[in-house]
C-alpha distance (Angstrom), angle and dihedral (degrees) to the residues before:
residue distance angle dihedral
X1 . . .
X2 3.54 . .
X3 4.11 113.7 .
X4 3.90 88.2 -116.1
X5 4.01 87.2 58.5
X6 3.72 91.1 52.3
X7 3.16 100.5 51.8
X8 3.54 94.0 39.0
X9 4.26 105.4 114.6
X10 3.70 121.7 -112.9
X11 3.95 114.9 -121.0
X12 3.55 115.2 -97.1
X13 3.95 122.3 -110.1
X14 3.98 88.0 16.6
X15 3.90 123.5 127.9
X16 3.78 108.3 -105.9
X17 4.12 89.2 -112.7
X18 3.44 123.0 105.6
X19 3.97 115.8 -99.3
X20 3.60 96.0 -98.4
X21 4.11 87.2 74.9
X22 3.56 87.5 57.3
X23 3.67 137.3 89.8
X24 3.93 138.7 33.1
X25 3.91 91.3 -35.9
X26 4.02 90.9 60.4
X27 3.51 94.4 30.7
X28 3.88 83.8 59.6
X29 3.82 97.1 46.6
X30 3.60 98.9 48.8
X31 4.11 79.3 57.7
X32 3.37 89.1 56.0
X33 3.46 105.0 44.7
X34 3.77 87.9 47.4
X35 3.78 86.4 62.0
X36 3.44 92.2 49.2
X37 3.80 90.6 48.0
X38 3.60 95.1 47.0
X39 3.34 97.9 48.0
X40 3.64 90.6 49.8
X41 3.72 108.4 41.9
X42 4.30 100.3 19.9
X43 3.28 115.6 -123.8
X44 3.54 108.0 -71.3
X45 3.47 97.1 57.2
X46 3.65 90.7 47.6
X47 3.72 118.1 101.9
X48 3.50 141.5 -170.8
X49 3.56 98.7 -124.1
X50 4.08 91.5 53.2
X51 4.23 88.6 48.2
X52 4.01 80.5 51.9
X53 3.73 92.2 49.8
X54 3.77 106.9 40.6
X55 4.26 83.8 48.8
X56 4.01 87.5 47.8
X57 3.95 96.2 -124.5
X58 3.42 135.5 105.3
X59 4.02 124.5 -78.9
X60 4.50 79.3 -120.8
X61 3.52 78.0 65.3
X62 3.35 106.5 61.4
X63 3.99 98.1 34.4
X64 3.75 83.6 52.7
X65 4.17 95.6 57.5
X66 3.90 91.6 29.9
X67 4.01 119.8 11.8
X68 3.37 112.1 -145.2
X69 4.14 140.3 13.6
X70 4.00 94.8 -95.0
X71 4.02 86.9 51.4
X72 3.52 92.8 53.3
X73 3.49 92.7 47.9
X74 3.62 94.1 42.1
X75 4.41 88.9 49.1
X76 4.59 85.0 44.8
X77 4.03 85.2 52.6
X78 3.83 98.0 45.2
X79 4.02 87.8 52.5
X80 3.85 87.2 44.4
X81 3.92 100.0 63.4
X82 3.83 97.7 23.8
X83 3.86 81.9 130.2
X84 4.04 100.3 48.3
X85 4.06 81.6 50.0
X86 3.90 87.5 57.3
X87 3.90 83.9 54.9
X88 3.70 94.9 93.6
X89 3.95 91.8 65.9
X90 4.22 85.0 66.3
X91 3.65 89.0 57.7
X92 4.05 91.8 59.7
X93 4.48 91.8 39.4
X94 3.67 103.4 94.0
X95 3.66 148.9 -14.6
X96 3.64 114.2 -26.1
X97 3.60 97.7 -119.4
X98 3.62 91.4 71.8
X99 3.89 99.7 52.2
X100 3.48 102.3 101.5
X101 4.01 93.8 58.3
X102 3.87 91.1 39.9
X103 4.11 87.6 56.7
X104 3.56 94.7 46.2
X105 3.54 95.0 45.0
X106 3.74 98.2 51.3
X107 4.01 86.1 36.8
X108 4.43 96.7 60.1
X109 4.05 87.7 30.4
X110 4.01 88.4 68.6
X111 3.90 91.1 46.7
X112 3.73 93.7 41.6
X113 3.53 82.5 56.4
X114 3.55 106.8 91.6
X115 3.92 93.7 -157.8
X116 3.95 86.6 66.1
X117 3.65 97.0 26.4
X118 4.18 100.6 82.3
X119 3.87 89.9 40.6
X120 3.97 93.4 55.9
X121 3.95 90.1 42.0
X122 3.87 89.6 53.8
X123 3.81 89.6 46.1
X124 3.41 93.9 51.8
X125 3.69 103.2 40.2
X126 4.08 85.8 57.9
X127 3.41 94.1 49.2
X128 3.89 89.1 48.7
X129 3.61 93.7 60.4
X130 3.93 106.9 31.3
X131 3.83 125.8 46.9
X132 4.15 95.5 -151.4
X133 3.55 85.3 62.3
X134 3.66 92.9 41.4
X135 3.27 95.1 59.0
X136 3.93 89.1 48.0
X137 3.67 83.8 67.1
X138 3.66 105.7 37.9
X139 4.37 76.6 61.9
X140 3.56 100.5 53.7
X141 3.51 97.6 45.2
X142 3.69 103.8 39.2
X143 3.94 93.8 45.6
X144 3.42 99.5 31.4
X145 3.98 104.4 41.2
X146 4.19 115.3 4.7
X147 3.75 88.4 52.3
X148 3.88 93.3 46.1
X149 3.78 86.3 44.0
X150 3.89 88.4 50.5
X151 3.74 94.3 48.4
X152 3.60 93.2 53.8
X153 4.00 92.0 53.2
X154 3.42 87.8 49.3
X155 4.19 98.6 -166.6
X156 3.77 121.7 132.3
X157 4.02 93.6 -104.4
X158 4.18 86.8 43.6
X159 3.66 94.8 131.3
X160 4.03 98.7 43.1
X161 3.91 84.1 48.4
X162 4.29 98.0 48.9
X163 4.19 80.9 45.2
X164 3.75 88.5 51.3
X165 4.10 94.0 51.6
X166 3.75 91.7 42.1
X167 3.90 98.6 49.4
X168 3.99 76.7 52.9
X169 3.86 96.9 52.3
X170 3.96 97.1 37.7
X171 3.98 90.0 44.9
X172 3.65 86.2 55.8
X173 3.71 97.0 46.7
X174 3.56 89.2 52.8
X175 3.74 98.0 54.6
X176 3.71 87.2 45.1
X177 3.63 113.4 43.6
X178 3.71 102.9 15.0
X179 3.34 121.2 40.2
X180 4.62 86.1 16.0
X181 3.92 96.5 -137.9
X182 4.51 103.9 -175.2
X183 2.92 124.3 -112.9
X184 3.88 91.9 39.1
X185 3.66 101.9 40.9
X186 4.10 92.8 60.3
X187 3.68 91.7 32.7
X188 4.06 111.4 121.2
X189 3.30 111.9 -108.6
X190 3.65 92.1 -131.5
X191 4.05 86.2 66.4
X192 3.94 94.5 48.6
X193 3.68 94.8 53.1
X194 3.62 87.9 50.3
X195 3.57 95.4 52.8
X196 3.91 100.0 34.5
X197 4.16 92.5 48.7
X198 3.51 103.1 75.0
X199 3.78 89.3 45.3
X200 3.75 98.2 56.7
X201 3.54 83.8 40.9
X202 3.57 91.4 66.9
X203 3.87 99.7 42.0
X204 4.19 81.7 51.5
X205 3.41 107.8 46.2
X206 4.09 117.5 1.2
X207 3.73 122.6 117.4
């Protein structure tokens, strides 16, 4: 290292790594590591300084893209269920009639999908046991999907009704993927869906 180098000042408000950590690519892994982490330790025993580690950056790092534990959590969660938040746009994609099928089967193809699948279980099973990242949750999915949901039903009780059908879906999930109860958890899909449509067409759209 030449003696201009060394005495050449850091930037301010930078992570102490080298540039290389930086960016979209590290940004990225410390989301997936956080995952990972919280689906491995829950969230209280998650830290900041073990996200930092598994992703192979400094804990700077990930206070500078995020800030603080819950906000990590809260950005791993909103990259988790980016598809259920699409869900809304199968409300508004034919007739009416058929809603309650279209939601379910858009709902159990993202957690048959085992590229989604681990990330909702870790989600979940954090928001299970801790009520910060409960209420993380409870955010994202009534901002960001019942009240899109409710818009697109557009009837005075809207809301109540899109809470109805997802308290239906997310019980299920539970039962099936989380805590495994048989029948349900080696049912076929196919035969859920059947059986769940008509009910979450009735929260949605009966008198």
């Amino acid at each position: 290292m030449t003696a201009e180098a060394a005495s050449a000042p850091r930037r301010r408000g930078r992570p102490s790594r080298t540039d290389a950590a930086d960016g979209p690519a590290a940004r990225d892994r410390i989301l997936a590591a956080a995952r990972e982490e919280f689906a491995e330790r829950g969230f209280e025993k998650t830290s900041v300084r073990g996200i930092a580690k598994a992703a192979d950056v400094d804990a700077a790092l990930v206070h500078h893209y995020f800030g603080t534990k819950e906000q990590v959590f809260e950005a791993a969660i909103e990259v988790a269920i980016g598809p259920l938040l699409s869900a809304p746009g199968s409300v508004g994609e034919g007739p009416l009639d058929g809603v309650g099928e279209r939601l379910a089967r858009f709902f159990f193809g993202v957690w048959e999908n085992p590229a989604t699948r681990k990330a909702l279980l870790a989600i979940i099973r954090s928001a299970m046991n801790n009520e910060t990242a409960a209420g993380v949750f409870r955010r994202l999915i009534s901002a960001q999907l019942l009240r899109r949901v409710a818009l697109q039903l557009g009837s005075p009780d809207a809301e109540l009704r899109a809470e109805l059908a997802a308290a239906q879906l997310v019980g299920i999930a539970m039962l099936r993927y989380v805590i495994k109860v048989e029948p349900l958890a080696s049912a076929d899909p196919e035969q859920i869906i059947a059986r769940v449509s008509p009910v979450i067409q009735s929260h949605l759209t009966a008198p």
